[in-house]
C-alpha positions in Angstrom: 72.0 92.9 65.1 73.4 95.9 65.9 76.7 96.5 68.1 77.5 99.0 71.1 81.0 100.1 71.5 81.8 101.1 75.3 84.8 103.1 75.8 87.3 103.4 79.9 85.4 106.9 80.3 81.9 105.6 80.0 82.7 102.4 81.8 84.2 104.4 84.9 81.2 106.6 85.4 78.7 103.8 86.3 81.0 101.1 87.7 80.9 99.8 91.4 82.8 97.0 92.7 80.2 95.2 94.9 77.9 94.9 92.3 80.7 93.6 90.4 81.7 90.8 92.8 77.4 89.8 92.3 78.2 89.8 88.9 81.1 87.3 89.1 79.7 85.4 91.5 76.2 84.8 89.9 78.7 84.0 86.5 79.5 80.6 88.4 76.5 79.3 88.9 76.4 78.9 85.2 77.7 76.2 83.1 81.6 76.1 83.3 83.4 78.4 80.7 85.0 77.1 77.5 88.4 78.5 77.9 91.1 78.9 74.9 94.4 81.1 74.7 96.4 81.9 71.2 100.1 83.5 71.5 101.4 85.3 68.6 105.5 86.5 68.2 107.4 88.9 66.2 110.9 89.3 68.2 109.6 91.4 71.6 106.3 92.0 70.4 103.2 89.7 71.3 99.5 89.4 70.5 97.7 87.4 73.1 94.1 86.6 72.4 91.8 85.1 75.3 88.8 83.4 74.5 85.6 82.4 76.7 82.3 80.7 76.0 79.9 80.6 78.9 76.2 79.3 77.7 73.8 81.8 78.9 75.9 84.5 79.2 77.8 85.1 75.7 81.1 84.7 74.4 84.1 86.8 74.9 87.1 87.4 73.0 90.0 89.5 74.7 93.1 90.3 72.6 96.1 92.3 74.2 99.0 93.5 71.9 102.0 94.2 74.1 104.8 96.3 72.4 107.7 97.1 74.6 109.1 100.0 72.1 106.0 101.9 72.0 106.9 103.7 75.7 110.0 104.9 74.0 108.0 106.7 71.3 105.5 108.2 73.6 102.7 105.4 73.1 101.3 102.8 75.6 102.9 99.3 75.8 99.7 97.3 76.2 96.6 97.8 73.9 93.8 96.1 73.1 90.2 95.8 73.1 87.4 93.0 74.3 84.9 91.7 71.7 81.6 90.2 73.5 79.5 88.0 71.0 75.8 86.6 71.7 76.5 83.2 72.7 72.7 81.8 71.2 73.5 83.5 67.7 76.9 84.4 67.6 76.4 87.9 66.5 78.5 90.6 68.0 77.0 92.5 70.8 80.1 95.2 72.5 83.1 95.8 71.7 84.4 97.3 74.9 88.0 99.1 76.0 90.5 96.2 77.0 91.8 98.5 80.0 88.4 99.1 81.5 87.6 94.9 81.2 91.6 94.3 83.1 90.9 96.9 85.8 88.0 95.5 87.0 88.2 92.2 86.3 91.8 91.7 88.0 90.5 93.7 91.7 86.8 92.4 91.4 87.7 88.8 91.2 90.3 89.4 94.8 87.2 91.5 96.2 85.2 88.9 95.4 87.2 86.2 97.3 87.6 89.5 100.1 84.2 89.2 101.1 83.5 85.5 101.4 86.9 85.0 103.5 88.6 87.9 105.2 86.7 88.8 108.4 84.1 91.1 108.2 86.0 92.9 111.2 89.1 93.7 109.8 90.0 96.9 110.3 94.1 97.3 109.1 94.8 96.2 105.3 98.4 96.1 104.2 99.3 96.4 100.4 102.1 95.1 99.4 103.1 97.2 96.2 102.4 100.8 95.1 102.3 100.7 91.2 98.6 100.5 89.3 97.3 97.4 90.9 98.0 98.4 94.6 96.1 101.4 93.7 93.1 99.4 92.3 93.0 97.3 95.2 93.4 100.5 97.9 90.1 101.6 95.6 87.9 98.4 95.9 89.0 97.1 99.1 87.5 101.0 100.7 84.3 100.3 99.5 84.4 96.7 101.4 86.0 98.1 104.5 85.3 101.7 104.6 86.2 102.1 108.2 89.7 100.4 108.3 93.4 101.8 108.2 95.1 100.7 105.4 99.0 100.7 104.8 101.5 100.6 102.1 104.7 98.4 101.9 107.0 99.5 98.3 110.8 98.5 97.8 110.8 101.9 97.5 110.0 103.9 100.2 109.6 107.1 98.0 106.9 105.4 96.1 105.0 104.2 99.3 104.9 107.6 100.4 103.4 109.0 97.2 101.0 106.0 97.1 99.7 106.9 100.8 99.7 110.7 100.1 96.8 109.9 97.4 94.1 108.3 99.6 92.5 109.4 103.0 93.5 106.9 106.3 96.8 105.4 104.1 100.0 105.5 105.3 103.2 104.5 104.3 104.7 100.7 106.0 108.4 100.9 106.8 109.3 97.5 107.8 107.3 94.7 105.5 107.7 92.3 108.1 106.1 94.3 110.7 103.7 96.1 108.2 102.4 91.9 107.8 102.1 90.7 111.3 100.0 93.9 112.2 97.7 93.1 109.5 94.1 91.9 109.2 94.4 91.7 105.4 97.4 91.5 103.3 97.3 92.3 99.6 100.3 91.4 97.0 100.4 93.2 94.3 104.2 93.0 92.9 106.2 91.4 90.3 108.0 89.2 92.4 109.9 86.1 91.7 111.4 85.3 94.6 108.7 85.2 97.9 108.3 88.3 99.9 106.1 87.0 102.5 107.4 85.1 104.9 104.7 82.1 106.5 106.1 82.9 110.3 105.2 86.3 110.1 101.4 84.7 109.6 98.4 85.1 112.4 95.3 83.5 113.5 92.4 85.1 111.6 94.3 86.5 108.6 93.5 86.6 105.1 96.1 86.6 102.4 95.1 87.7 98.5 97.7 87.0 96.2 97.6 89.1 92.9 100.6 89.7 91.5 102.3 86.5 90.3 101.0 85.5 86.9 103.8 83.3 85.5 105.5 79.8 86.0 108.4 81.7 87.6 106.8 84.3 90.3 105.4 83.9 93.5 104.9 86.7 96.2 104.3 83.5 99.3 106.7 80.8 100.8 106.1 77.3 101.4 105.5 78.1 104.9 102.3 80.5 104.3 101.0 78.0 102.6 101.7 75.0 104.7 99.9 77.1 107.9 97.0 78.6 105.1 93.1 77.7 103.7 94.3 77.7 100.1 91.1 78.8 97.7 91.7 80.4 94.4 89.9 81.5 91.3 90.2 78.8 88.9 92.3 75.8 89.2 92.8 75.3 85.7 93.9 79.0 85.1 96.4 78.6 88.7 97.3 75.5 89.7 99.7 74.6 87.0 100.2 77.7 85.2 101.3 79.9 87.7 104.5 79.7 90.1 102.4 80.6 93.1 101.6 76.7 93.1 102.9 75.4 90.3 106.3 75.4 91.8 105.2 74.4 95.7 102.6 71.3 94.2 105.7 70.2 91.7 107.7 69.7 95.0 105.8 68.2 97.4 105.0 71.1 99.5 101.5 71.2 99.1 99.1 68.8 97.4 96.7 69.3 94.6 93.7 67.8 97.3 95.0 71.2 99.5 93.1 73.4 97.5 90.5 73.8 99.4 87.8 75.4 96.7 87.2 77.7 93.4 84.4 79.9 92.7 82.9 77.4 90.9 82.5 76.1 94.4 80.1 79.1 95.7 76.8 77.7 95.2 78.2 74.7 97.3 79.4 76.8 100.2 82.6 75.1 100.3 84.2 78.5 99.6 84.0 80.2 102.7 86.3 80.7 105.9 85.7 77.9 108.7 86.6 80.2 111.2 87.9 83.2 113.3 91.1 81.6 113.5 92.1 80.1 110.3 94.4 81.7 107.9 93.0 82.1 104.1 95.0 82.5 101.2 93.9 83.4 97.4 95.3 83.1 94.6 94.2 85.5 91.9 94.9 83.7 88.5 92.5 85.7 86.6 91.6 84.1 82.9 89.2 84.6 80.3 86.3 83.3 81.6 86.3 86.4 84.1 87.3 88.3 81.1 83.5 87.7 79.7 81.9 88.1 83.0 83.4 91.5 83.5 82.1 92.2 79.9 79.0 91.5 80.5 77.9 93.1 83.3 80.4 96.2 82.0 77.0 95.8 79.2 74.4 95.5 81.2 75.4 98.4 83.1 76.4 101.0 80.5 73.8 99.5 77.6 
């Protein structure tokens, strides 16, 4: 059986993110993924390999090698590459460029969760962050809401500014606080540890999409926005107790495991959805393999 190899270039010139968020969402309506991760060490350096196996749809393997020396020496830190297997015969099928699979995975799975829980009249979107990911989501979120304002809160003002200056209808936030309150959407996209947003700065009707902390030590939300939230997330066993976001909040008491109010495996039930024009809904983007092979495959189907 023969192979097809898909490379960032060819992948970018037939992508869309709507039919992306299908994509995801029809993946869940299939058996639940088989999900494995595999660490390797040598001092800094790291191999992390992902693995997925979703009957029906195929099997995925995603291996990232992260080298912190390389930007020194004029190469990239992160490399890798995503090998997609038939999951009937086990012969390989793609092997397609890791950074094409991250990008879209990481914003399709928030836009995804976007369009089953924000209001569909938002019309101001704050992103919290200017580096790669806020830029993503400034990209994906457009295509959802192509009529509203969007704004753009960095530590450094500088950065915002340059951010904003790339994209029509952006403009730069000066006070976070303010920037949050004003909001119909607010997107995270930092490497925080310690909680930038504040749950008294909250509103009726908001929706909150968490995407930046990915480790038992960051969060980007206090107690307080998740006390007054609708929590719904990705995955719980790629978020609830691997990721600070909750880890830290359900290992104190704050909130309760029964608070999280759905997955995606939840879609075909309806139970993930807003209530309301009131309620406040908060997502937690965990990411994990299983999205890994989703992305994949319809990164194949579309570019085969």
């Amino acid at each position: 059986m023969s192979h097809v190899t898909i490379t960032a270039e060819q992948g970018e010139a037939k992508l869309a993110w709507l039919p992306l968020t299908d994509a995801l969402a029809h993946g869940h309506t299939l058996p639940k993924a088989e999900i494995r991760d595999s660490f390797l060490y040598r001092g800094k350096d790291t191999v992390l390999s992902r693995a997925a196996w979703i009957d029906g749809l195929g099997i995925a393997v995603k291996t990232a090698t992260i080298f912190p020396g390389n930007p020194a020496q004029g190469r990239p830190m992160v490399n890798g590459a995503v090998t997609l297997f038939d999951d009937a015969t086990g012969e390989l099928t793609a092997l397609i460029d890791f950074h094409l699979v991250t990008r879209w995975k990481t914003i399709g799975d928030s836009l995804l969760a976007a369009r089953r829980l924000a209001r569909k009249d938002s019309d101001t979107i704050l992103i919290v962050g200017a580096g790669t990911q806020g830029r993503n989501a400034r990209e994906a979120y457009g295509t959802l809401f192509p009529k509203a304002r969007f704004r753009v809160w960095n530590r450094t003002p500088a950065t915002a500014e340059s951010f904003a200056a790339e994209f029509d209808n952006t403009e730069a936030a000066p006070d976070l606080e303010q920037a949050v309150r004003a909001a119909d959407i607010v997107i995270t996209t930092t490497m925080a540890t310690e909680p930038l947003i504040r749950g008294d700065w909250l509103r009726p009707g908001q929706h909150l999409d968490l995407i930046g902390a990915y480790r038992p030590d960051m969060r980007e939300a206090d107690d307080e926005a998740l006390k007054r939230a609708t929590i719904f997330v990705d995955s719980r066993d790629t978020t609830l107790d691997h990721i600070g976001e909750l880890k830290i909040p359900l290992a104190d008491g704050t909130i309760q495991r029964d608070d999280i109010r759905a997955d995606y495996y939840d879609l075909p039930s309806g139970h993930f959805a807003r209530d309301s024009d009131d309620q406040i809904t908060l997502f937690k983007n965990g990411g994990g393999a299983h999205l890994d092979l989703m992305t994949a495959r319809h990164i194949l189907d579309v570019c085969a």
